[in-house]
N, C-alpha and C positions, 0 to 999 in steps of 0.2 A: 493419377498414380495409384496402382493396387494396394491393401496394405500391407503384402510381402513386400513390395519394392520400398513401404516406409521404412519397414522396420530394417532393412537392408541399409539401408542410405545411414541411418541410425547408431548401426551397427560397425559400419568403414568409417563413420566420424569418430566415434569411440574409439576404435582400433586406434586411431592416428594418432590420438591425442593422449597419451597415459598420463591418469590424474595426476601423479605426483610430477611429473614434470609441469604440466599446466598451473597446479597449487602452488609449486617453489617459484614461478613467476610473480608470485603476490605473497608468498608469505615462506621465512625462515624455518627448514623443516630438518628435523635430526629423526634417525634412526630408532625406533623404541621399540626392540623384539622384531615382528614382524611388520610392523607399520609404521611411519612415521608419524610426529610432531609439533605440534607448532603454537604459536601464537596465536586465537581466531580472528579474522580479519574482520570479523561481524561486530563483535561486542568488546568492549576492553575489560580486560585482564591482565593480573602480573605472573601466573603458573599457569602454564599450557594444557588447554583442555580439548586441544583440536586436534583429531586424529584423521590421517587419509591411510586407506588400507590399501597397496597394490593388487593385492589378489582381489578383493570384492569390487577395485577402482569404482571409491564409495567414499567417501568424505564424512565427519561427523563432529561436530562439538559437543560437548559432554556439558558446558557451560550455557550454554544460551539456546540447545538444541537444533540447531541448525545442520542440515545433513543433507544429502543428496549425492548425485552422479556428477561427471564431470562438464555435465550439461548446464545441470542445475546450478553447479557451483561460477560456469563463466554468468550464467544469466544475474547470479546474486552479487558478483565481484564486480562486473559491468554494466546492471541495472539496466539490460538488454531483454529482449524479452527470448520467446522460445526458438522461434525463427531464426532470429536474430544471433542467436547463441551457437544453434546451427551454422550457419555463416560463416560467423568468425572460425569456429572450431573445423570446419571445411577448409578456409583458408591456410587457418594454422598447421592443418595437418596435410595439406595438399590435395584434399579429394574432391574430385568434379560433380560438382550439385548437378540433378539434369534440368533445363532451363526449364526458367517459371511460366505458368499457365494462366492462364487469364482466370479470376475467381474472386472469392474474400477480396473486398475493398482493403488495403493495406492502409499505409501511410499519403499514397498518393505518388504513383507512377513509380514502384521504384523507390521510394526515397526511403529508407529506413532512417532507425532510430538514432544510426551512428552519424550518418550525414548530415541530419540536424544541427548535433551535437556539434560539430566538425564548420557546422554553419555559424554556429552560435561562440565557440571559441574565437571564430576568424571575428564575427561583428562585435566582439568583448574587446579584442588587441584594436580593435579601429577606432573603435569609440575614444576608446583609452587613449589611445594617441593623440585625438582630437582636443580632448581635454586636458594632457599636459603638455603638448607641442605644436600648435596651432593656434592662430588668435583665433580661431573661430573658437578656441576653449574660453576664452577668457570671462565671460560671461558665467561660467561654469565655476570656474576657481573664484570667480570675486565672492560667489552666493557661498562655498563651501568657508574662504575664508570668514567672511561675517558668522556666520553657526561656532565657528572656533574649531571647526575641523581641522588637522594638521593634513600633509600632504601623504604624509608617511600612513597614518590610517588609511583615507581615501586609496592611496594606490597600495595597500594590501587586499583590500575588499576590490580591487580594477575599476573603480569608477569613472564612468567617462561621460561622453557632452554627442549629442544627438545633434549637428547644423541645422538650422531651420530654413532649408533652402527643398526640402522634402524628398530633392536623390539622389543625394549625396552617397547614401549607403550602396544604393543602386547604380551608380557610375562605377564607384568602389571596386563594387563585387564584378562589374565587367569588366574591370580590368585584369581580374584576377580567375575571369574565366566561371563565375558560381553563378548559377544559373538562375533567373527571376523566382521558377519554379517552386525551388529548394529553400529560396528565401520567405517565400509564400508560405509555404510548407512551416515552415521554421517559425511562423507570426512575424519577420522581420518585416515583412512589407504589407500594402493591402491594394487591392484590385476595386476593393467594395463602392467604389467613385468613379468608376470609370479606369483610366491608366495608372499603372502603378507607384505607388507612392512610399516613401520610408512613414514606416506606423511610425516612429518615433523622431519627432521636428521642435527642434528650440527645445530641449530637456534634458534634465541631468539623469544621467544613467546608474542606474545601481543593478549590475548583473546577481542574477539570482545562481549560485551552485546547489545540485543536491548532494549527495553525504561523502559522494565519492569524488568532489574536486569538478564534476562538469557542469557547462552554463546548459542549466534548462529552456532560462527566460530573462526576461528585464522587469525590472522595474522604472516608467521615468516621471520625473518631477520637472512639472512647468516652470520658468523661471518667467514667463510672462504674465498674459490674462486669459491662455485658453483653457479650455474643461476637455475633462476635468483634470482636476489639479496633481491626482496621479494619475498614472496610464500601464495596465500592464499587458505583459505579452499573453493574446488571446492562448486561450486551452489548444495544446497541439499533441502530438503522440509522445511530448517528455515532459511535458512541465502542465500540471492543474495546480490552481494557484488553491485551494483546499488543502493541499500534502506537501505543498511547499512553505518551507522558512527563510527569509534571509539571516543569513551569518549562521548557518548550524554547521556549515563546512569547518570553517575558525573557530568557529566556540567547542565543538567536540571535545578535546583534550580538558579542557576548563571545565565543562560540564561533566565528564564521567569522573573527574579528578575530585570535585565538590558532591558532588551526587544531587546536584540544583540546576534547575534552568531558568532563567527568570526569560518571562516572554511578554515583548513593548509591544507597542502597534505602530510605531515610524521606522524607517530605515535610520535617520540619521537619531533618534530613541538608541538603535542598537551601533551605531559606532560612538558616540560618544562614552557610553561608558567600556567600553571595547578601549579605548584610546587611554582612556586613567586607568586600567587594568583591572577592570572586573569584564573577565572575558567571557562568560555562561549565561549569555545573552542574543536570543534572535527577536526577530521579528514576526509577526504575520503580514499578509500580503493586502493588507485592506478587508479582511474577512475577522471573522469573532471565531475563536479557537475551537476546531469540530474536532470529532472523535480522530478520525486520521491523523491531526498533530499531536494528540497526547500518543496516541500508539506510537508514532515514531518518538518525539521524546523521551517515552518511555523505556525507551532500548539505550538510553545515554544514561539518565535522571529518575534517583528514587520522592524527588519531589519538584512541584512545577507551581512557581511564583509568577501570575499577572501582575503587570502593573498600569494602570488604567488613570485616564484623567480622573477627578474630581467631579464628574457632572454623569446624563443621564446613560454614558456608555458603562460607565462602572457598574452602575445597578445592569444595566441588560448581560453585563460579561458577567457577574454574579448568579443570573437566573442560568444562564447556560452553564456555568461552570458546574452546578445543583447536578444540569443534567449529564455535563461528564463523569464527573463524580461518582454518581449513581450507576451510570454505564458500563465504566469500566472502572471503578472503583480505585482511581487513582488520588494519588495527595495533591491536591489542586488548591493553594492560595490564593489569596489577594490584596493587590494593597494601591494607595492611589496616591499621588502626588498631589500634595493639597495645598500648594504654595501658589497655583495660578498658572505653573509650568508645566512642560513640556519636560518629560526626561534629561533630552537634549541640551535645554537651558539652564536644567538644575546643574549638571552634572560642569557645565558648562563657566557657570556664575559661579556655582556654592563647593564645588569639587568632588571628589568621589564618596570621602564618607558622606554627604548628604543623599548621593544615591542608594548606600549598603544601608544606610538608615531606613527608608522604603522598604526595600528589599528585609530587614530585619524584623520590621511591621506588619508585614504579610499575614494574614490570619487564614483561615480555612471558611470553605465556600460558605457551607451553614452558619457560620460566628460574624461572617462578612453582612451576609443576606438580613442579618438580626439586629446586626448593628446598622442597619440601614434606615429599619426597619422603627426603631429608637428616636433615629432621626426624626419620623415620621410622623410618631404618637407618642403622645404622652403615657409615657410606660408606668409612672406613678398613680395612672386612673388606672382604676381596675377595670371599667369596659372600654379604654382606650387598649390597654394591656392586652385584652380578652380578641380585640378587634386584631392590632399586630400578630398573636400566634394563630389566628383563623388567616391570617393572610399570609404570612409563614407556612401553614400545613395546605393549604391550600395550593401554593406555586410548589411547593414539594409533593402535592400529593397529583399536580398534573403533569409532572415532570415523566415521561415515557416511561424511562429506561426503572424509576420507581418496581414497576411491578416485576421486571425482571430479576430486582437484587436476590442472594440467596437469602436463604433461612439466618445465616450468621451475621451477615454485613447489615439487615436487616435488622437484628437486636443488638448491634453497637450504636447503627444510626438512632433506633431510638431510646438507646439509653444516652446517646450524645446529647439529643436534642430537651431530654426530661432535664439534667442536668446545665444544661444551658437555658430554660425558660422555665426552671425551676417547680417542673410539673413532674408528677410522678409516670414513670414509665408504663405504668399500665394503663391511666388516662391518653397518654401519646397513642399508644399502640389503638386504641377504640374508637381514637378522635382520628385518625392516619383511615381507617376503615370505610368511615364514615361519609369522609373528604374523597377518598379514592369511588365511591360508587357515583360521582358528580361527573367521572370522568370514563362512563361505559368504554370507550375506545382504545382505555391505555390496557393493556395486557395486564392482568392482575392476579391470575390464577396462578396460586405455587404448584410445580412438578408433583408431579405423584408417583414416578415412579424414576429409577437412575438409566440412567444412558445403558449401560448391559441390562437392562430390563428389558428396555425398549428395542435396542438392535436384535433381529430375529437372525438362529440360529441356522446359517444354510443346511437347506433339506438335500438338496440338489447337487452335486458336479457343476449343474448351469448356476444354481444360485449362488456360490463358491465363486465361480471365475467374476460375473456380476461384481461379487464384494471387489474381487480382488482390481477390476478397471474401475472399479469408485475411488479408490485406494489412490491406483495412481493417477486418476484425471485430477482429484480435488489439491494431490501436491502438485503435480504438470500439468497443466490443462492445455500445453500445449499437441498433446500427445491426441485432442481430441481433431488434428486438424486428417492426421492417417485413419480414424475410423469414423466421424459423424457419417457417410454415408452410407455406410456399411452394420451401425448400430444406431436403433432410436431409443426414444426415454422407454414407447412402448413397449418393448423386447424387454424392458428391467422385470424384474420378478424375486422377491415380493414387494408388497407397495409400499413401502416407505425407502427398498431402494429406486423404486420407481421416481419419485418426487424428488429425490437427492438429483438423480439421473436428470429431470426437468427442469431443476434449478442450475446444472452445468452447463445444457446444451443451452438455454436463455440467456445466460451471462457469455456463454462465447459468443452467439448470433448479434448480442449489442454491444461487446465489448471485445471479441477478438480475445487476447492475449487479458487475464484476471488473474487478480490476485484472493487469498483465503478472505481476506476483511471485503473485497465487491463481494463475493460468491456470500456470504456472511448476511451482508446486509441487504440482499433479496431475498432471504429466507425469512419469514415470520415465525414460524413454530418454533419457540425455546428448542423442543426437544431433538430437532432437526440439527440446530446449527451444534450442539452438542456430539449428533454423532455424526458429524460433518467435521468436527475437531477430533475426535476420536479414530477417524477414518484418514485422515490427515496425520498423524501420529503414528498411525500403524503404517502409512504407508511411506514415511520418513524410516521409521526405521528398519523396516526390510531394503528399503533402497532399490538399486536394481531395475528403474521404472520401463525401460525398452522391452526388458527380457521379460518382465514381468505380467506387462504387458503381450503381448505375444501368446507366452502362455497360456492368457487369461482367453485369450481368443481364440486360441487354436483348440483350447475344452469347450469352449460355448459351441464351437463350430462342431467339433466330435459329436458332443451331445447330442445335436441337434438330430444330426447324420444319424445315428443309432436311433434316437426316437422315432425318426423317417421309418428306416428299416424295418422297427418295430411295428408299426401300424402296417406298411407293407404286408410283413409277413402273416400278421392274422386276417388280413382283407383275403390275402390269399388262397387261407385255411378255411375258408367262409364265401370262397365266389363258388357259383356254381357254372361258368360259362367257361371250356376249355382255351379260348381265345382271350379274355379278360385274365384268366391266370396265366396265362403267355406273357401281354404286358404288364404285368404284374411284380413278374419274375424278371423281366428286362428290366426293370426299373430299379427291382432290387438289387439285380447285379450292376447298375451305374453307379449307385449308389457306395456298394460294396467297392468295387472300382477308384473310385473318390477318395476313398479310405488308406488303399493300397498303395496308393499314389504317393500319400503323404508320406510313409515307409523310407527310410533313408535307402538307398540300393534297388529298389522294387524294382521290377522290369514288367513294363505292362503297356502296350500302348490303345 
């Protein structure tokens, strides 16, 4: 496909679909002057910050910054990706895609993101049946009963029961017509053995939703003696279990209402106290909480309470938390159950205040780390004392994301920390120095200069259009599927948009379809990922990324054309062979030609 015919294609999708009707599908919109308003569907709020403009059909929140085209906005509603969005909005609007070409590995034959989804709904209601209407559930209810689970919980969160007969799912789904493929696709089943098998045999099911209500994956629990004793759904094109939470679907409303998330490590950790009414409660997936879950938490909760056994995982969730903390400079607690139990069993035996008790305990990561640390050593020796804050500044001072904090958070932390080990702040800051050069690898060098320092001022028309496709690949990266063969990183100019340009085309070569935080975390240079944010921002709010696009290409291409010309013409003024200035001047006039063409009306063949 040319990239006139993308932008074409692009442009009849658009046509079809006028944002304000596509937006009043999902959100309650009134009248305000020229544009309407709404609730944003993104972040909660009680007074309308969500504006869609008909004329710009341009979408924008004014609260949570969230903005984009009618594209951007199914991709953000539907958690679809660029392609994908297309599609839909083809369907919706009625316009005939032209059939796809063999290229980009996708999902696998065809399968997109929604037939997954579509896969994983249908294996949720089955399961689900299985385990309230089936003796084959039974086994399922007798383990949920003993936990003290009621039914009513369980079948809010759709929990269901896996047969241990291995195709069961597989019979299922043929009679319903779903294909092995799609199942495969989907992680519901595995081939890795020979003939295909249900990945999930004899287990209790805990479906996993992301934010917007759909099944990404499972979670299951053995109720026998195989390994291991959870089992989740392998990484597919909707669900990585790093970004995923159980129960952040249900807990939403609880969590943006509190401005808390407290976050377990078991599934049945987050329905039990889910069941007594503290509902600002997920899970992790068998993983120790990475930057990707606080980012998403962070769009619900202005603070995030772990709660961790009593033994050596609490200390390892405290060293990472140091490094979330540090990372992204969130308010990250902790606090541990020191009764011998289990969430589940507190809440279970002792009732809900004994869990909001935990939860009320929660300290912050460095107070946590110190009190451990107390534990550890005899904090009344002075070189036992001396030893704990060297091993304190020491796990803080290897902690990465350290050399990244700014100038500010930088002299809160260590005024936090003087005042906490009772050392004077300027001692912290020389001791923090000292400890930091132990660790050459971690990035430690403060900016020297700001982000408009650093971004160079285009010279050029070409370097102009350049900014302007950084602009919209780094919000749509989907946009890079109409031009990667038509522009490379080497055609960027100057070089720091060049490297911006090498970090896009990498992340779509290994990842297709990316988000700012992947493009983000393949960047090392501080000053990069800055005007990587800043270029991300400008190019939210001019909006407009098709047309903008277009344009952005149609000057490179101009430019290009005229600079041709331009050496043409002085080669010309400087050949001495009337035959050589013959095609010289043919050349120049193809050229010219080329130009004339573009001319809305031109007649020229």
């Amino acid at each position: 496909m040319s990239g006139q015919e993308f932008f074409q294609i692009i442009q009849m999708v658009q046509n079809a679909n006028d944002i304000v009707d596509v937006v009043g599908e999902h959100v309650t919109l009134k009248r305000a002057g020229k544009n309407f308003q709404g609730l944003c569907p993104f972040h909660h709020e009680k007074t309308p910050s969500f504006s869609v403009s008909p004329d710009k059909q341009f979408y924008k929140c004014f609260g949570c910054g969230a903005g984009g085209d009618v594209i951007k906005f199914v991709q953000n509603i539907l958690k679809v990706d660029f392609k994908e969005a297309i599609e839909f909005l083809a369907r919706r609007g009625g316009v005939t895609l032209p059939e796809k070409r063999s290229g980009r590995q996708g999902s696998g034959q065809g399968i997109s993101k929604i037939d997954i989804l579509k896969a994983n709904h249908w294996a949720c209601d089955y399961y689900s049946s299985i385990l309230w209407d089936s003796p084959l559930g039974a086994e399922g209810r007798n383990y949920l009963e003993r936990r003290g689970l009621t039914p009513e919980i369980c079948k809010k969160f759709k929990l269901g029961f896996a047969p241990s007969s291995g195709t069961a799912l597989l019979e299922a789904a043929g009679k319903k017509r779903i294909l092995p493929k799609l199942l495969e696709t989907a992680g519901l089943i595995s081939s890795k053995y020979g003939a295909p098998k249900d990945l999930f045999r004899g287990r209790l099911l805990f479906p996993i939703f992301d934010a917007t209500g759909s099944v990404v994956g499972f979670g299951g629990r053995t109720l026998g003696d195989d390994q291991p004793k959870y089992l989740n759904t392998s990484e597919t094109p909707v669900f990585q279990k790093q970004r995923n939470l159980f129960g952040l679907y249900f807990a939403r409303e609880a969590i943006m209402r509190k401005k808390q998330v407290v976050v377990v490590e078991g599934y049945t950790d987050c329905l039990a106290p889910f069941q007594v009414g503290i509902e600002n409660v997920v899970a992790t997936l068998g993983t120790a909480l990475t930057e990707q879950h606080v980012q998403i938490l962070r769009r619900y909760a202005e603070e995030i309470v772990l709660i961790f056994d009593a033994d050596q995982a609490g200390q390892k969730a405290a060293d990472r938390a140091l490094n979330v903390f540090l990372s992204l400079g969130a308010d990250v607690k902790l606090s541990t159950v020191t009764s011998g139990k289990d969430p589940c069993d507190l809440v279970i035996s002792e009732g809900a205040w004994a869990m909001q008790a935990v939860i009320d305990s929660a300290v912050g990561a460095l107070e946590y780390k110190w009190r451990e640390l107390q534990r550890k050593y005899n904090i009344g020796n002075d070189s036992e004392k001396r030893a704990a804050i060297d091993d304190l500044l020491t796990t803080l001072a290897g902690c990465d994301p350290y050399g990244r904090v700014d100038v500010i958070q930088k002299g809160m932390l260590i005024s936090r920390l003087g005042s906490m080990l009772s050392v004077p702040a300027e001692q912290i800051h020389r001791m923090l120095q000292k400890y930091r050069r132990k660790f050459p690898n971690t990035p430690g060098a403060e900016r020297k200069a700001t982000v408009t320092e650093m971004v160079p001022v285009p010279e050029t028309p070409a370097q102009s259009a350049f900014k302007e496709i950084l602009e919209v690949l780094i919000c749509e990266p989907g946009y890079l599927s109409g031009i990667e063969e038509k522009l490379r990183p080497e055609d960027f100019e100057p070089e720091i948009y060049r490297k911006i340009a090498d970090h896009l085309w990498f992340c779509y070569k290994q990842l297709g379809e990316f988000s700012l935080s992947e493009l983000l975390g393949v960047v090392e240079e501080p000053i990069l990922t800055d005007i990587i944010t800043q270029f991300y921002k400008e190019g939210l709010r001019k909006g407009n990324f098709a047309q903008n696009l277009e344009d952005a290409m149609r000057c490179l291409s101009d430019f290009h054309r005229e600079a041709k010309a331009a050496r043409i013409a002085a080669s010309i003024s400087s050949t001495k062979s009337a035959d050589e200035a013959d095609q010289q001047l043919q050349m120049l006039f193809e050229n010219l030609k080329q130009s004339v063409r573009r001319i809305p009306g031109a007649l020229m063949e």
